[in-house]
C-alpha positions as CSV (number, residue, x, y, z in Angstrom):
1,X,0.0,0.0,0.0
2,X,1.5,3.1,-0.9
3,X,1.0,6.3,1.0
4,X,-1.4,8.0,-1.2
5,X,-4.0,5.2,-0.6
6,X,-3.5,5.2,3.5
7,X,-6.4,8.1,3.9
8,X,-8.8,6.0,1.6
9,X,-7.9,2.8,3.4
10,X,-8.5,4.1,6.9
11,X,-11.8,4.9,6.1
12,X,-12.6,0.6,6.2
13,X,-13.2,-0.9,9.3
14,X,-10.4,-1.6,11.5
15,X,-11.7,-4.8,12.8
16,X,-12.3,-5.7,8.6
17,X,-9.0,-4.3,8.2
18,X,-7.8,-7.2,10.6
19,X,-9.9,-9.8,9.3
20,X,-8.3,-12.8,6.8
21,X,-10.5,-13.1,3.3
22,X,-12.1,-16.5,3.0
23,X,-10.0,-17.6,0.7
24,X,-10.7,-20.4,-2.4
25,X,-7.9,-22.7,-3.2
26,X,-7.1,-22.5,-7.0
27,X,-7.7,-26.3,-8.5
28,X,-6.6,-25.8,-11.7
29,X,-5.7,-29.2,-13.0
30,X,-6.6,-30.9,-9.9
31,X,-8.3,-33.7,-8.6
32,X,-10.9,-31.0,-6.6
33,X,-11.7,-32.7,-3.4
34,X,-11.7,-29.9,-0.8
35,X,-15.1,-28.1,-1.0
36,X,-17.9,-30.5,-0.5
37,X,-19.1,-30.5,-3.9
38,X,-21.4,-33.0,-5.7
39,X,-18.4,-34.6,-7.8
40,X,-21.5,-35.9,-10.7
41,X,-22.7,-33.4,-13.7
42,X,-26.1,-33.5,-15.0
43,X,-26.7,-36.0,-17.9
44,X,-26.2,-34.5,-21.1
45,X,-29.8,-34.9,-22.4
46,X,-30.8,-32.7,-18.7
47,X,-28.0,-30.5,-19.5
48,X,-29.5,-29.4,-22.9
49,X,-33.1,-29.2,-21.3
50,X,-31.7,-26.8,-18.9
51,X,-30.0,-25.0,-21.3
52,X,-33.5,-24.1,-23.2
53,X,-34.8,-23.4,-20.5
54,X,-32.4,-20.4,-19.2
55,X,-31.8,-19.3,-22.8
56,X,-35.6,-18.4,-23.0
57,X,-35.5,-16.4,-19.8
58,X,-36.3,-12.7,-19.8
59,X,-33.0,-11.2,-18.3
60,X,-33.8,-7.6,-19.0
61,X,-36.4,-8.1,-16.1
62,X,-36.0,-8.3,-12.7
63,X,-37.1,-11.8,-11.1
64,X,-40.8,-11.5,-10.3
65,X,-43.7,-14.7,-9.6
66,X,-41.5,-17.2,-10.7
67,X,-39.1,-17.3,-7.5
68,X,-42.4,-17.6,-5.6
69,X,-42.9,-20.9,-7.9
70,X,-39.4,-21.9,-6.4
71,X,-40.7,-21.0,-2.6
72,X,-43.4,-23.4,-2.7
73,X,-41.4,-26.3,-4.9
74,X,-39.1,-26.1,-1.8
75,X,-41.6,-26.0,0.6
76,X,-42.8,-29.0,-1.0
77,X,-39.7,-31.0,-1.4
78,X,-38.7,-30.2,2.4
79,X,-42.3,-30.6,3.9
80,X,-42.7,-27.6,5.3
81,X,-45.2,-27.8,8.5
82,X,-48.3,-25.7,8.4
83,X,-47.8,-22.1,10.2
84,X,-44.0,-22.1,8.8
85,X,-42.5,-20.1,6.0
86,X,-39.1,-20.0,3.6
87,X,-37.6,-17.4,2.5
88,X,-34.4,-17.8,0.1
89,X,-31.0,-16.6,0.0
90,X,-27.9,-16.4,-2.5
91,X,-26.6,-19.7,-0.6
92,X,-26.8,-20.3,3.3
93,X,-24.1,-17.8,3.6
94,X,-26.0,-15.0,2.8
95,X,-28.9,-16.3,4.8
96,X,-26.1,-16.3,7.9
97,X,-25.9,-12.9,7.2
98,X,-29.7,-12.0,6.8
99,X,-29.9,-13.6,10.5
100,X,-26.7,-11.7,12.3
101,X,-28.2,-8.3,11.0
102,X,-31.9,-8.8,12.0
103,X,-30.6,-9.9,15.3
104,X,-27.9,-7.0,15.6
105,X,-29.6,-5.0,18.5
106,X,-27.4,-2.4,19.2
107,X,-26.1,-2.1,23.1
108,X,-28.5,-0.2,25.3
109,X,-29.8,0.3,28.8
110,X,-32.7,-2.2,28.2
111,X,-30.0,-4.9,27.0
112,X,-27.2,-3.6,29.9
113,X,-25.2,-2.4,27.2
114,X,-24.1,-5.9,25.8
115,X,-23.9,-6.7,22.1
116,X,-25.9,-9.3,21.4
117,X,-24.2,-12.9,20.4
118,X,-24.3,-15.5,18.5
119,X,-22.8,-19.0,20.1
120,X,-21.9,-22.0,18.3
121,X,-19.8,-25.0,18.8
122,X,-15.9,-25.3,17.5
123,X,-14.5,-26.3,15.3
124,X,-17.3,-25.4,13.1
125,X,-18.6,-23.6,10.0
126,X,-16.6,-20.4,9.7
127,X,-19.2,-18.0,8.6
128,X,-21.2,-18.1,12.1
129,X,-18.5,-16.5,13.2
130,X,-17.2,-14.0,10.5
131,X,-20.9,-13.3,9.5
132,X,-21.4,-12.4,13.4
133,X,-18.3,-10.0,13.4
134,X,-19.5,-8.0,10.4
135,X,-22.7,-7.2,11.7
136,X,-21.6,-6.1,15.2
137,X,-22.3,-9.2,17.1
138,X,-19.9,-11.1,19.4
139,X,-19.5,-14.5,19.1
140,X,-18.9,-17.4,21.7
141,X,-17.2,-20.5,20.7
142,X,-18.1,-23.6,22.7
143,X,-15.4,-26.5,22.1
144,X,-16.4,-30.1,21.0
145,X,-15.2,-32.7,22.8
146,X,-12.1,-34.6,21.7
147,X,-14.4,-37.2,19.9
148,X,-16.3,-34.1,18.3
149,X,-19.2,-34.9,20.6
150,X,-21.4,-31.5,21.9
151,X,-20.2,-30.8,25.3
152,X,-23.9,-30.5,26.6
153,X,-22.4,-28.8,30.1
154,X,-20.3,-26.6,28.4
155,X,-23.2,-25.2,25.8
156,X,-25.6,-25.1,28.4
157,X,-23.0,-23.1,30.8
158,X,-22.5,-20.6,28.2
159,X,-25.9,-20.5,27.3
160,X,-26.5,-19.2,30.8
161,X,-23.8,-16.9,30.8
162,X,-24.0,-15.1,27.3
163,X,-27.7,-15.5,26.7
164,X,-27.0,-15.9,22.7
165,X,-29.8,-14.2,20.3
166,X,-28.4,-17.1,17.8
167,X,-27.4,-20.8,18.8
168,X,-26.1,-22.5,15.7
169,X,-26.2,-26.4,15.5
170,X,-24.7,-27.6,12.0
171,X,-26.4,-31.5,11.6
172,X,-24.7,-32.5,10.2
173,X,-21.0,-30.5,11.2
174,X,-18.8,-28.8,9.5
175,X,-15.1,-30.0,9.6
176,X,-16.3,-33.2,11.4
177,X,-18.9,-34.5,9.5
178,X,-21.1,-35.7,12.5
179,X,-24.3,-35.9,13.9
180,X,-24.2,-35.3,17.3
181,X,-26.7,-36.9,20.3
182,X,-30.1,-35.7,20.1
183,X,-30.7,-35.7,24.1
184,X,-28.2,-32.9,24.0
185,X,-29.6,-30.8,21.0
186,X,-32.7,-31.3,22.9
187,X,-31.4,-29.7,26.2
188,X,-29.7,-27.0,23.9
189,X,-32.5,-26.1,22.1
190,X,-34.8,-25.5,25.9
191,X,-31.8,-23.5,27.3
192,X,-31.6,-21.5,24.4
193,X,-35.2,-20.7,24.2
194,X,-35.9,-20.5,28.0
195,X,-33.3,-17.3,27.3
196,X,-35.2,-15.5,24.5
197,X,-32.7,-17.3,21.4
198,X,-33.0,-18.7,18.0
199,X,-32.0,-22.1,17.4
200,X,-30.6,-22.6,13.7
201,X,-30.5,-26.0,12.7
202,X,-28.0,-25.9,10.2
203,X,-28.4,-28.9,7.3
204,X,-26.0,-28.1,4.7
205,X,-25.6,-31.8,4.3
206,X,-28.6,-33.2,4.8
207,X,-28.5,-35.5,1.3
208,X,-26.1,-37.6,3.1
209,X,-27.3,-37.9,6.5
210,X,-29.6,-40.3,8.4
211,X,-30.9,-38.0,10.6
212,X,-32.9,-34.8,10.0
213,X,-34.3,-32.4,12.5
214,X,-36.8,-31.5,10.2
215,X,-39.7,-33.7,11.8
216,X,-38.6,-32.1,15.3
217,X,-38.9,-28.3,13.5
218,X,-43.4,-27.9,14.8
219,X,-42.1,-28.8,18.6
220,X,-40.4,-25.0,19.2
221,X,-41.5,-22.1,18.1
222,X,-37.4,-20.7,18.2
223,X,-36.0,-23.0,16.1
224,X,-34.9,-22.6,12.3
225,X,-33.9,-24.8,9.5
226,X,-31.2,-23.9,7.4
227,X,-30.3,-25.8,4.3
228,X,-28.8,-25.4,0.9
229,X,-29.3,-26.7,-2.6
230,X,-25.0,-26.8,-2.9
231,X,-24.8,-30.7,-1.3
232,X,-27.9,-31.2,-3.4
233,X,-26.0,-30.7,-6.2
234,X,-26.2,-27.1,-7.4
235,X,-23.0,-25.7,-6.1
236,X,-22.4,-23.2,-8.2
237,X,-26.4,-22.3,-8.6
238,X,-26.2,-20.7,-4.9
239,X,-29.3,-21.6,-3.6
240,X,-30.2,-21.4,0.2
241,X,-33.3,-21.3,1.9
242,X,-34.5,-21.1,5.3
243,X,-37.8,-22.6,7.3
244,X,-39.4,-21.3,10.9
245,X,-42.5,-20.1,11.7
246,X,-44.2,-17.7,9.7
247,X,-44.0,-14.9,12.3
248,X,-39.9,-15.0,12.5
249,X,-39.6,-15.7,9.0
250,X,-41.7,-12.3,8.0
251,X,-39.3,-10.5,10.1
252,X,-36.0,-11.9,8.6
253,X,-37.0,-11.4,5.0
254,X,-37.8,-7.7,5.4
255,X,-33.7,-7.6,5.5
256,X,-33.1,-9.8,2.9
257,X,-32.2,-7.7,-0.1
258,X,-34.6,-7.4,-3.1
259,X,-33.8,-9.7,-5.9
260,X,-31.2,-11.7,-4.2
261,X,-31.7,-14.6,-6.2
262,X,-31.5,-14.2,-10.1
263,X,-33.6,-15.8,-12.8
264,X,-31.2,-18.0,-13.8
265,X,-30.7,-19.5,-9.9
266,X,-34.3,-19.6,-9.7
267,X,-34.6,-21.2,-12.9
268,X,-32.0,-23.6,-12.4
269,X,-33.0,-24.3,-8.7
270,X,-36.5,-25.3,-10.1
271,X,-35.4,-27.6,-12.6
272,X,-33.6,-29.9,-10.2
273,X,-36.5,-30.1,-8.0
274,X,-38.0,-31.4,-11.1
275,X,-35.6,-33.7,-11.5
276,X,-35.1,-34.9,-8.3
277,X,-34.6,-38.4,-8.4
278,X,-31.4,-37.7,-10.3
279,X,-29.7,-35.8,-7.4
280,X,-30.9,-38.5,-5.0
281,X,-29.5,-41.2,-6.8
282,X,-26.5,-39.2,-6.8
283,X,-26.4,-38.8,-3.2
284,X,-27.1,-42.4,-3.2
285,X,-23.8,-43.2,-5.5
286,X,-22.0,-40.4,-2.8
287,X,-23.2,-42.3,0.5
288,X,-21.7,-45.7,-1.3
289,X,-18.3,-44.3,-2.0
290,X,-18.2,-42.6,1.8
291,X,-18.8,-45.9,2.8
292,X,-15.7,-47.6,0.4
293,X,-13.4,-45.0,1.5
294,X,-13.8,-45.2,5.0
295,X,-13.2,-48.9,4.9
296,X,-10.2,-48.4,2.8
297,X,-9.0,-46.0,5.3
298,X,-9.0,-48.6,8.4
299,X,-6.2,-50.6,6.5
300,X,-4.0,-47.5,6.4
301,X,-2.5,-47.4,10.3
302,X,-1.3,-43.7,10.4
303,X,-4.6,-42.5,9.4
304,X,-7.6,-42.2,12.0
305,X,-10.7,-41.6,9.9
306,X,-13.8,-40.1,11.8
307,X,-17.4,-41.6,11.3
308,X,-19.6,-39.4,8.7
309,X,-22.7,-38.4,7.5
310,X,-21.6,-35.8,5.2
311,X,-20.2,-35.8,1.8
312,X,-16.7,-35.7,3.3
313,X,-14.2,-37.6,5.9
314,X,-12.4,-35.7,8.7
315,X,-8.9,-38.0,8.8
316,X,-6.0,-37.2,11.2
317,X,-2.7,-38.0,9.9
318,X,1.0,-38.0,11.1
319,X,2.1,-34.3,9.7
320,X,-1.5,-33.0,7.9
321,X,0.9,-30.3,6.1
322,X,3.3,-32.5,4.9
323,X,0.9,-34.9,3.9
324,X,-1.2,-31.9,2.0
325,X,1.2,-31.2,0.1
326,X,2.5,-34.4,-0.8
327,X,-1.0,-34.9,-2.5
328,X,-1.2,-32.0,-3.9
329,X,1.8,-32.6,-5.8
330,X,0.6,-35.5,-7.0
331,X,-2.6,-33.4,-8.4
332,X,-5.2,-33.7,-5.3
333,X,-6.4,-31.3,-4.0
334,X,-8.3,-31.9,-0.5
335,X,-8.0,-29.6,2.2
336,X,-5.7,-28.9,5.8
337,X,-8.1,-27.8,8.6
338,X,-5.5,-28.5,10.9
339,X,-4.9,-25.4,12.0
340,X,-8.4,-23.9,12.3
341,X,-8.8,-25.3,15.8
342,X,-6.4,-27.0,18.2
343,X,-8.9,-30.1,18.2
344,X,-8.3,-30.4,14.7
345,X,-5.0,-30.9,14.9
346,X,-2.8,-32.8,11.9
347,X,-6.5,-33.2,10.7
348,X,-7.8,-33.1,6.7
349,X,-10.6,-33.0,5.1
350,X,-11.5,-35.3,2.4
351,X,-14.3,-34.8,0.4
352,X,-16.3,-37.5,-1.2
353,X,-15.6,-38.0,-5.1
354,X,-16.6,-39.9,-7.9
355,X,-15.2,-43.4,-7.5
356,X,-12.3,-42.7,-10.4
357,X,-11.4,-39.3,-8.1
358,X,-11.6,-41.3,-4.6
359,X,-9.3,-43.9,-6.1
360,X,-6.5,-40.9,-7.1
361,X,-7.0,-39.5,-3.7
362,X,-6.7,-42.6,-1.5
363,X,-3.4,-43.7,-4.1
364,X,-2.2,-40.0,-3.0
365,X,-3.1,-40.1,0.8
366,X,-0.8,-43.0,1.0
367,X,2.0,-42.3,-1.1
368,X,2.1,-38.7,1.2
369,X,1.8,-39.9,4.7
């Protein structure tokens, strides 16, 4: 930075300022196995249907009754109880976002002069916390246990002391790929409430899991579901949506910004639902390899691999960076999380592939331990 651009650069946030970009690993040429993605295209015959389809969309207007067509196909495809509504988001992150700026009361005498806060467990999805920061609100970290189990006593102590306006509970999680003991969401979920919080149920990866808390959603009236169309399959659609009752949803949307999702996401979003046995057999296919790789894993003895129900493995390994980069030299590209908490240590993340890509990765994993 040179000194002419100091005065202009002052004016940003010194807390943004301090902050580290969320940064996307370049995958040129690589076996791309860090993100979570659905490894499988569309079939080329749905390919050129799509492709008719978004051709013969009217982009010199501004999305109008057809993203409510999309509201109520996702309703539909996630069962919405009666007395809840969806509202839509450019992904889950923005949705994250939509939820720590409603919730951003500023400090005052009514509240003691406290920001409000938003409390989740670590290691976890980085955006509760980054999301929480931008919009003013402090956030409260509550570590897993060493097996990546909630520590109920610890959530519930901090519950207590912080009194969080947002709880976030990822089912399944993000590094670890778990689903954690429903007694304790249970407890969570009162203690929360009993304070005046939202509960978000986060279920990025619900294609994959066993479990979903979406038949639990009509017993509390403080608890939200959060889930995405990118595990679905439509990762680069960005396509979130989230589900509560009607009266908290009505006040989230009024900050969501107008037009936030694009004819083309909507369009796009829509035709999957359509096709939805597709993606599900997909998932399917997904589940199956998780299952192959995992088993191939437990013949390798430097490598502990952690039960899933996502579309990815958390593995610890010897030395996770040298072991990183020995696969990425041999053109995988997965991804080191062990140093975004100390109970991930010498930890990576795999993501599931297709079974050609989970064959060059497992080859790679070895040949790098």
């Amino acid at each position: 930075m040179n000194e002419s651009q100091a005065p202009v650069i002052s004016r940003i946030r010194p807390d943004v300022r301090a902050m580290h970009a969320y940064v996307v690993q370049d995958a040129h040429g690589m076996v791309k196995l860090d993100a979570m993605e659905n490894p499988h295209s569309l079939p080329p015959a749905l390919q050129a249907e799509l492709g008719q389809r978004l051709g013969a969309l009217a982009l010199n207007r501004y999305p109008a009754g057809r993203v409510n067509d999309l509201r109520d196909a996702l309703a539909s495809y996630a069962q919405m109880p009666a007395g809840f509504a969806l509202t839509l988001g450019n992904g889950s992150d923005e949705l994250i976002s939509m939820l720590a700026l409603a919730c951003a009361v500023p400090p005052s005498e009514a509240n003691g002069f406290k920001k409000a806060v938003v409390l989740a467990p670590v290691p976890g999805f980085v955006m509760y916390a980054m999301s929480a920061q931008l919009q003013g609100l402090d956030f409260v970290g509550v570590p897993l246990t060493a097996d990546f189990e909630l520590d109920a006593s610890a959530m519930l102590a901090a519950i207590a002391e912080h009194q969080p306006t947002i709880t976030y509970l990822a089912y399944p999680n993000n590094p670890t790929a778990n689903l954690w003991n429903d007694e304790a969401i249970e407890h969570i979920i009162l203690a929360a409430g009993e304070q005046g919080g939202l509960v978000v149920m986060d279920e990025a990866y619900q294609p994959f899991a066993s479990y979903s808390y979406q038949n639990r959603l009509t017993r509390h009236r403080h608890v939200l579901l959060l889930r995405t169309l990118s595990k679905f399959g439509l990762a680069g659609v960005r396509l979130g949506y989230l589900i509560g009752p009607s009266v908290l949803v009505a006040e989230i949307d009024k900050v969501r910004p107008p037009y936030n999702v694009s004819v083309l996401n909507c369009e796009a979003a829509l035709f999957a639902l359509e096709h939805q046995e597709v993606f599900q057999a997909q998932a399917l296919d997904v589940c199956a390899q998780r299952a192959l790789i995992f088993e191939a894993l437990a013949k390798l003895p430097q490598v502990h691999a952690f039960p899933s129900q996502a579309n990815m493995l958390l593995v610890r390994v010897p030395d996770a960076q040298k072991t990183f980069d020995g696969m990425a030299a041999r053109g995988v590209l997965v991804k080191n999380v062990s140093k975004m908490h100390p109970r991930l240590h010498q930890c990576l993340r795999l993501t599931v592939g297709t079974a050609t890509e989970n064959h060059l990765m497992l080859t790679a994993l070895e040949a790098s331990l």
